[in-house]
Jmol script that loads the backbone (N, CA, C; Angstrom):
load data "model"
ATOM      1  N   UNK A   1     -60.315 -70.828 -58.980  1.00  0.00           N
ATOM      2  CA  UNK A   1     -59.073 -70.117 -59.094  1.00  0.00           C
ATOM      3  C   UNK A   1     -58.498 -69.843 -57.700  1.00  0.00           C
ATOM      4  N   UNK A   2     -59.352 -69.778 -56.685  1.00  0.00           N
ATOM      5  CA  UNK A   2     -59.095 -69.394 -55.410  1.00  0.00           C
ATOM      6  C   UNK A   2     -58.331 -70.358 -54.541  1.00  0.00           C
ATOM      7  N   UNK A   3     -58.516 -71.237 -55.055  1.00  0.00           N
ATOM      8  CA  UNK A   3     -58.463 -72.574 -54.642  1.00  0.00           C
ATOM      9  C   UNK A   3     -57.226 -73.143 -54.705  1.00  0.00           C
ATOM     10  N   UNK A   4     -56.675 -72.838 -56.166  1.00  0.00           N
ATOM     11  CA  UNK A   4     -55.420 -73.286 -56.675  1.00  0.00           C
ATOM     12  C   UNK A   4     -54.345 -72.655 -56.461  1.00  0.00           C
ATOM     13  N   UNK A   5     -54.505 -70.938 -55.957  1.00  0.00           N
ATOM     14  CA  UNK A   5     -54.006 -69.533 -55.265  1.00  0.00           C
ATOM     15  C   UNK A   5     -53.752 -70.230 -54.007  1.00  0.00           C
ATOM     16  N   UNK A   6     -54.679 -70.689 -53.377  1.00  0.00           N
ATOM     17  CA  UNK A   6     -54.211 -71.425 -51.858  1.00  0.00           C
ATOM     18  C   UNK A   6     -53.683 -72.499 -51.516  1.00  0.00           C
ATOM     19  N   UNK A   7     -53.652 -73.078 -52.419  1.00  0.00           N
ATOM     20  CA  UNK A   7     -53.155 -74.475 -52.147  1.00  0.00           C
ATOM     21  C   UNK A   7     -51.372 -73.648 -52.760  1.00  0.00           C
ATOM     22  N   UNK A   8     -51.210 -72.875 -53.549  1.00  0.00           N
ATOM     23  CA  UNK A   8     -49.544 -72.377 -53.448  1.00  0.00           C
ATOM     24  C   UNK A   8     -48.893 -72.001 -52.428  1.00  0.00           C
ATOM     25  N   UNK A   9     -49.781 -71.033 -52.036  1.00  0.00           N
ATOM     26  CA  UNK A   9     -49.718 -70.217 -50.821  1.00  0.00           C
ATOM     27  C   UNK A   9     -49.222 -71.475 -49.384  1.00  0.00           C
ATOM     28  N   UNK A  10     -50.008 -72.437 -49.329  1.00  0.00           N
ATOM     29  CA  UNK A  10     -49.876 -72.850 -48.051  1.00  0.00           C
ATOM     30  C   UNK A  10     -48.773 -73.579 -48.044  1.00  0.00           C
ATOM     31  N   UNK A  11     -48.088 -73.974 -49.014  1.00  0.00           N
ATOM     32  CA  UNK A  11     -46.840 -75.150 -48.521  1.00  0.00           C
ATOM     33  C   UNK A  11     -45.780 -73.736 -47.761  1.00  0.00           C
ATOM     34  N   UNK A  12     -45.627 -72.376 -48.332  1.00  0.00           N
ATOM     35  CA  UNK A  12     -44.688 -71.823 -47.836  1.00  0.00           C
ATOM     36  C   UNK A  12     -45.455 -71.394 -46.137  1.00  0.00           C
ATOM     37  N   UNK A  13     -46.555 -71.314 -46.101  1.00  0.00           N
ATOM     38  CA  UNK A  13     -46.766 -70.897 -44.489  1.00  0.00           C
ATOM     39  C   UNK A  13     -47.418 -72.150 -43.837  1.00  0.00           C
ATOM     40  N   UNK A  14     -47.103 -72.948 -44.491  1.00  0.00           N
ATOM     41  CA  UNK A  14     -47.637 -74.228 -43.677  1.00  0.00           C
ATOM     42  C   UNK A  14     -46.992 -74.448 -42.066  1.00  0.00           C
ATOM     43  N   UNK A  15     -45.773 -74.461 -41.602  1.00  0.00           N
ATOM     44  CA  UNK A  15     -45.230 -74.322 -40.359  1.00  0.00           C
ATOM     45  C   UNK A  15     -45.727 -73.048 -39.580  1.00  0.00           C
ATOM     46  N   UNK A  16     -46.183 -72.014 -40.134  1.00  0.00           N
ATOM     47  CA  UNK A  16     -46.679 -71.150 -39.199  1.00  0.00           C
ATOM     48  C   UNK A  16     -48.535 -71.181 -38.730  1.00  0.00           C
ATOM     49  N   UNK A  17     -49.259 -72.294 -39.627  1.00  0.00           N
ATOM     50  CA  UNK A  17     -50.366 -71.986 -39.045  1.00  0.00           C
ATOM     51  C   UNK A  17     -50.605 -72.137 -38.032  1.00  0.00           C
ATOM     52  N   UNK A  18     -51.719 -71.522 -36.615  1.00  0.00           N
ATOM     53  CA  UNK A  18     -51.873 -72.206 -35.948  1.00  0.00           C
ATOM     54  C   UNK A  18     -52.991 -72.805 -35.599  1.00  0.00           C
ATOM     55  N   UNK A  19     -52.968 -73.850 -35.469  1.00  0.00           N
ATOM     56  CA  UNK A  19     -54.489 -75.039 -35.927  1.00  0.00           C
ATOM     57  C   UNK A  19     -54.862 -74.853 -34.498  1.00  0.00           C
ATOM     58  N   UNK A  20     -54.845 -74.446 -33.797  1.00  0.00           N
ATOM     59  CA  UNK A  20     -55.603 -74.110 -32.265  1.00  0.00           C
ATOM     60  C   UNK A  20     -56.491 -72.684 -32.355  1.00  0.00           C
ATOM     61  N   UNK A  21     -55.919 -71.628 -33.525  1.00  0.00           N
ATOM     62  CA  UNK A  21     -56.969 -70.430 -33.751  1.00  0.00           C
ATOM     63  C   UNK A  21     -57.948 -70.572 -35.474  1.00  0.00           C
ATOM     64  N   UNK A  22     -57.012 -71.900 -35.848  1.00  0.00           N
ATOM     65  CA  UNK A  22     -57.666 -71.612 -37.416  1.00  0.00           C
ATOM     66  C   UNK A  22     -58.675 -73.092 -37.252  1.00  0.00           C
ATOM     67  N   UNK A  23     -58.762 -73.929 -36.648  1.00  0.00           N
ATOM     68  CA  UNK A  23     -60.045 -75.232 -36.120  1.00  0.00           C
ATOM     69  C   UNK A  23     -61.074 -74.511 -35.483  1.00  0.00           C
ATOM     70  N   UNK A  24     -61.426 -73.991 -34.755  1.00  0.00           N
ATOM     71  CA  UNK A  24     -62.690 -73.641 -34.267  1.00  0.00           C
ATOM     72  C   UNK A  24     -63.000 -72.718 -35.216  1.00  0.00           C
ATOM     73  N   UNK A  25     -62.301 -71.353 -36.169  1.00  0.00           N
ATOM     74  CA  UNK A  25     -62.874 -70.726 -37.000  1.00  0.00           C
ATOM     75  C   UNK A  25     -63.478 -71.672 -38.554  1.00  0.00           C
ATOM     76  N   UNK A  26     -62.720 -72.901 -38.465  1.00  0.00           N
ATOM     77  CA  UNK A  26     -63.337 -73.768 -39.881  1.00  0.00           C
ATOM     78  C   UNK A  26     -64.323 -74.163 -39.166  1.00  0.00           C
ATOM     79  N   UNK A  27     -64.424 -74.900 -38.024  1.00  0.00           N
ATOM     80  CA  UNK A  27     -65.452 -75.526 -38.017  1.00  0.00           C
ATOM     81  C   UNK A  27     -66.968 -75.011 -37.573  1.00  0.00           C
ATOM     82  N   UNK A  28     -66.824 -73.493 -36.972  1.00  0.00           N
ATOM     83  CA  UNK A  28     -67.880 -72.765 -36.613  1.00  0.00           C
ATOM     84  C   UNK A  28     -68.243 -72.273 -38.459  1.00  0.00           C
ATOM     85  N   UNK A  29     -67.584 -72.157 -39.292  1.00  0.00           N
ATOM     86  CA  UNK A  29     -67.992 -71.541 -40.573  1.00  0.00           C
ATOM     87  C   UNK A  29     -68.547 -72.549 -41.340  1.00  0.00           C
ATOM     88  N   UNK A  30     -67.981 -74.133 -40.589  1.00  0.00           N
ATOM     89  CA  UNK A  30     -68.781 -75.214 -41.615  1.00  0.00           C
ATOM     90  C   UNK A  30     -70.272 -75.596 -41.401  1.00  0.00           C
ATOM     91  N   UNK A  31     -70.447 -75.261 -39.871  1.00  0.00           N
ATOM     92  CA  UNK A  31     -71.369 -75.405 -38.854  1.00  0.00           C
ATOM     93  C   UNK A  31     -72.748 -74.636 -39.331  1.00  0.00           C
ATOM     94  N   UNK A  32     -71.971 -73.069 -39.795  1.00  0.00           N
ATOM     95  CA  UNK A  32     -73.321 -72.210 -39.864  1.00  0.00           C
ATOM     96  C   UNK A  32     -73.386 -71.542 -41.658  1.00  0.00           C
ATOM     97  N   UNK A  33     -72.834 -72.656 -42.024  1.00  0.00           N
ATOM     98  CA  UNK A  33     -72.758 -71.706 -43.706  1.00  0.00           C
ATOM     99  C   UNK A  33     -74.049 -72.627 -44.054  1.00  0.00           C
ATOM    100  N   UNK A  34     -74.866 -73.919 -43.691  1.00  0.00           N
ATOM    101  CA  UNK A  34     -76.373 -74.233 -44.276  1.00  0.00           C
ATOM    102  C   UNK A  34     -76.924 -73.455 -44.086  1.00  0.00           C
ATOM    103  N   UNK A  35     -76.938 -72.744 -42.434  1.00  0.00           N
ATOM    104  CA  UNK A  35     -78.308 -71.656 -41.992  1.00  0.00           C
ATOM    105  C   UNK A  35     -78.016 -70.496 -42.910  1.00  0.00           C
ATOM    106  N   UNK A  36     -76.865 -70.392 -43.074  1.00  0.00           N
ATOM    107  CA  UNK A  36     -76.582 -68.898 -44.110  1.00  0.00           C
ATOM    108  C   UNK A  36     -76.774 -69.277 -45.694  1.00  0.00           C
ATOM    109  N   UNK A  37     -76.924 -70.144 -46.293  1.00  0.00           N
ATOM    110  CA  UNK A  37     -77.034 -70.585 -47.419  1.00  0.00           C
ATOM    111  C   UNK A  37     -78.525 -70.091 -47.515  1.00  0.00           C
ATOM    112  N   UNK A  38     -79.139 -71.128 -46.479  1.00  0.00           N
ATOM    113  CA  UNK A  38     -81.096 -71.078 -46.459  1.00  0.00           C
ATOM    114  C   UNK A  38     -80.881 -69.430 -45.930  1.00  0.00           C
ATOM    115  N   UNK A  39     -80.597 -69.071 -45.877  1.00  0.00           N
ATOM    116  CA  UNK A  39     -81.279 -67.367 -45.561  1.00  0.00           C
ATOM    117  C   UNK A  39     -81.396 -66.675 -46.544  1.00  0.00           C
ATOM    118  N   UNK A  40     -79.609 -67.098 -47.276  1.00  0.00           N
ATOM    119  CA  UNK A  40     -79.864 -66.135 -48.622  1.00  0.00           C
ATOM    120  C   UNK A  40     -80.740 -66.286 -49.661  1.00  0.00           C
ATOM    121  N   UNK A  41     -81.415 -67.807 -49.374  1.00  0.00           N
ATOM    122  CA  UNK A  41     -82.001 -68.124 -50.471  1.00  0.00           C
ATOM    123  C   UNK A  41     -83.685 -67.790 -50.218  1.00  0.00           C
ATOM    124  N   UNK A  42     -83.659 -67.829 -49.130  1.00  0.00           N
ATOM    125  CA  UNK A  42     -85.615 -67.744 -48.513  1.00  0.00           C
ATOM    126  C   UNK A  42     -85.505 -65.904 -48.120  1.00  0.00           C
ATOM    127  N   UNK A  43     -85.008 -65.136 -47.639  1.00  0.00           N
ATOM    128  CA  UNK A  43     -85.109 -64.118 -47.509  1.00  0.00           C
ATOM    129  C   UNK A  43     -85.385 -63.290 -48.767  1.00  0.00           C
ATOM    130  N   UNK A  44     -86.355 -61.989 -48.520  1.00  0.00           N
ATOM    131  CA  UNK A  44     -86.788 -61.235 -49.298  1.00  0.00           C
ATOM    132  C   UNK A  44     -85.321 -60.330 -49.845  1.00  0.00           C
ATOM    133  N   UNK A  45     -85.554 -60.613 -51.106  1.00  0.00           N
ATOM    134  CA  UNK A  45     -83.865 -59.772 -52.105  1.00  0.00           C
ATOM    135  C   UNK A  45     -83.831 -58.228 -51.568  1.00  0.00           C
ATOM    136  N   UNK A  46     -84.819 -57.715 -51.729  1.00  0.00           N
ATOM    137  CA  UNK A  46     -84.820 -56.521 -51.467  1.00  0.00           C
ATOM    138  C   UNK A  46     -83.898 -55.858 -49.556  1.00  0.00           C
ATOM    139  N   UNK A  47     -84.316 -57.000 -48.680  1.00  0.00           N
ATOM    140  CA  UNK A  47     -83.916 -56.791 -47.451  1.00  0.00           C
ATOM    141  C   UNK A  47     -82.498 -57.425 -47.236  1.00  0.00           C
ATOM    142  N   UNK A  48     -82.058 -57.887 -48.122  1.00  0.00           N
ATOM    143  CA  UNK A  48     -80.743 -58.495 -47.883  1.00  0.00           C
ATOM    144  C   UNK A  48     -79.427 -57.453 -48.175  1.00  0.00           C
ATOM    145  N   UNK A  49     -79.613 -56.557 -48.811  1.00  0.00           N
ATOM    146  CA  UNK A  49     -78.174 -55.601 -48.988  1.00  0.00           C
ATOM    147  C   UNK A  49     -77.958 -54.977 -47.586  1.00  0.00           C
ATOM    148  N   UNK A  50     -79.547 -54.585 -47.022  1.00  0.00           N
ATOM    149  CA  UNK A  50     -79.878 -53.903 -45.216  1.00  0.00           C
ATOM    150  C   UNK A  50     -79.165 -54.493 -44.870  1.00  0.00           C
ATOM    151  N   UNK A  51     -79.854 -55.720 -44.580  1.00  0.00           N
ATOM    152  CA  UNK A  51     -79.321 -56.722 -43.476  1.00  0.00           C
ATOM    153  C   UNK A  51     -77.506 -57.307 -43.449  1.00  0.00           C
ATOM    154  N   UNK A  52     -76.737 -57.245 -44.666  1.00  0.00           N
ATOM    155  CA  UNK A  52     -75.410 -57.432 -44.644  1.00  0.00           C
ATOM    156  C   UNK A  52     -75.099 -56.056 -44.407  1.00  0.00           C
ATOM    157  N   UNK A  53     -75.641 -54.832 -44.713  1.00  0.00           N
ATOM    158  CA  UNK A  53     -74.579 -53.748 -44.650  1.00  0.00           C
ATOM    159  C   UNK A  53     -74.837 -53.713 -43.017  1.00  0.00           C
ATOM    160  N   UNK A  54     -75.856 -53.731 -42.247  1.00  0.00           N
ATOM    161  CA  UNK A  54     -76.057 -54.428 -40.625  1.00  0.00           C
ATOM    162  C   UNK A  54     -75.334 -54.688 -39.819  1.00  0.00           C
ATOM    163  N   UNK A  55     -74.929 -55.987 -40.588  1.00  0.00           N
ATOM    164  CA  UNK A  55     -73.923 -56.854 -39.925  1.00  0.00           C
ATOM    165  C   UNK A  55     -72.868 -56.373 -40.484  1.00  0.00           C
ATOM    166  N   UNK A  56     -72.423 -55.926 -41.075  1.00  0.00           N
ATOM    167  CA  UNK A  56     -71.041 -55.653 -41.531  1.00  0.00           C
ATOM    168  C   UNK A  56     -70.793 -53.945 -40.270  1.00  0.00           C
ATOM    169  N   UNK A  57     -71.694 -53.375 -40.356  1.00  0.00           N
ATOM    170  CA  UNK A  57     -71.399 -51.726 -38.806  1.00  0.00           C
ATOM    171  C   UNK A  57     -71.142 -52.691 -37.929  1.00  0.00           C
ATOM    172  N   UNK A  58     -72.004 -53.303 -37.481  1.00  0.00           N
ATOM    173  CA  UNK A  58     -72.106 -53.624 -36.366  1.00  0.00           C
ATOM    174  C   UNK A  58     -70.540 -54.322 -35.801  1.00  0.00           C
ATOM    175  N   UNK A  59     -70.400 -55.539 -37.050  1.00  0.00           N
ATOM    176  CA  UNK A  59     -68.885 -56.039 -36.530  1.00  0.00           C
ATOM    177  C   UNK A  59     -67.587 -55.044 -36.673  1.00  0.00           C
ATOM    178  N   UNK A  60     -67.750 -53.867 -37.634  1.00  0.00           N
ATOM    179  CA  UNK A  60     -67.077 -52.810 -37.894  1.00  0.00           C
ATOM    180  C   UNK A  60     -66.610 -52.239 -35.969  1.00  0.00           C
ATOM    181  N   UNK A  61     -68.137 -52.229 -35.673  1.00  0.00           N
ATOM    182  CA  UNK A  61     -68.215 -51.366 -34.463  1.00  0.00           C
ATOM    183  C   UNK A  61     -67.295 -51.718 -33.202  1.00  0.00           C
ATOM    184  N   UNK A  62     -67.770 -53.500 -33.111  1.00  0.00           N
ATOM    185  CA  UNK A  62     -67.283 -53.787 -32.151  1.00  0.00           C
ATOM    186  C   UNK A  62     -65.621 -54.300 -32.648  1.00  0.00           C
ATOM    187  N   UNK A  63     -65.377 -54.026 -33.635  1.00  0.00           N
ATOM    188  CA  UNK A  63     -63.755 -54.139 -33.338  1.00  0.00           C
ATOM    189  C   UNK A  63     -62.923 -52.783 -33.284  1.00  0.00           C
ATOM    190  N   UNK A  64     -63.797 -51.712 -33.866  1.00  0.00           N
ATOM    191  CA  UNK A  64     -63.524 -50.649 -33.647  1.00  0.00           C
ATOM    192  C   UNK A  64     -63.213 -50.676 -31.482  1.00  0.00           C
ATOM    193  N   UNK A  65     -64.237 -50.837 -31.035  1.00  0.00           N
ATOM    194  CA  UNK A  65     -64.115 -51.525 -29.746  1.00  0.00           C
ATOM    195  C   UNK A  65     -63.020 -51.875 -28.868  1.00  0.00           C
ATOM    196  N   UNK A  66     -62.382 -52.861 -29.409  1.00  0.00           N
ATOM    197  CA  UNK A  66     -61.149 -53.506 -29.171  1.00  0.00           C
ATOM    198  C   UNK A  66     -61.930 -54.651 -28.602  1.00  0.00           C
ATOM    199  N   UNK A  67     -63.010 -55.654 -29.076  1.00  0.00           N
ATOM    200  CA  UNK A  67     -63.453 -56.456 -29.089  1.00  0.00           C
ATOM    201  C   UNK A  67     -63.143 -57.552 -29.713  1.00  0.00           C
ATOM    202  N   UNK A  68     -62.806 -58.877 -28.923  1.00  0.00           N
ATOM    203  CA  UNK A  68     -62.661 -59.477 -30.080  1.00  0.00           C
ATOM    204  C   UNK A  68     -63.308 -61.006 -29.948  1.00  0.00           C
TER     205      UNK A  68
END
end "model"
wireframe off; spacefill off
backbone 0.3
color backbone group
């Protein structure tokens, strides 16, 4: 469904993307979504809500920051 939502979406903002900030974010997400696939799947269930709510302060933090 998400899919078919975006593909509407993009013919009207198609002239504004800019493929110099949105290429390195596809291709770093295509890069590391196996290692994140195998984590979710080999990691203990119980330690995985920790470990995303983790990472989710932490990036909270540093944009709180003005990090980017």
């Amino acid at each position: 469904m998400e899919l078919v939502i975006t593909g509407q979406l993009l013919a009207s903002v198609r002239k504004e993307i800019r493929r110099s900030v949105v290429a390195p974010m596809g291709g770093a997400a295509a890069a590391t979504m196996p290692a994140g696939s195998w984590l979710l799947v080999s990691l203990d269930k119980s330690s995985l809500p920790f470990g995303i709510g983790l990472a989710v302060t932490l990036s909270a933090l540093l944009l709180m920051t003005g990090w980017r």
